[in-house]
C-alpha angles and dihedrals in degrees: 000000000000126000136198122238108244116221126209094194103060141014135219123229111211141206101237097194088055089019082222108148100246094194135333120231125203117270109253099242115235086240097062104049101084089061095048087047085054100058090039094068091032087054082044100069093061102042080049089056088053120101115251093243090053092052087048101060097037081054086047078052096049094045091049097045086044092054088035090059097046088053 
């Protein structure tokens, strides 16, 4: 039986219809959650300020620019 080396420093993201590994992205260290926590409820006061409307087409702009990139 063969086994894959596991890696902490990185994680594959996977197809998992061909279960081929498409890229792999860098772990996100422990150490580094609580300021990322932190940024995130700080980013969320303003999205919250924002009318719904508003949230809703920047979301329609993320999603276009995310299928745009995987053409």
């Amino acid at each position: 039986m063969v086994t894959a080396a596991v890696s902490t420093d990185r994680v594959a993201s996977v197809n998992p219809a061909t279960g081929e590994v498409q890229a792999w992205i860098a772990a996100t260290q422990p150490a580094e959650i609580p300021s990322i926590v932190a940024r995130a409820r700080e980013a969320q006061k303003s999205w919250a300020l924002r009318p719904i409307g508003e949230r809703c087409k920047l979301l329609n702009k993320l999603r276009a620019a995310n299928i745009r990139s995987r053409s």
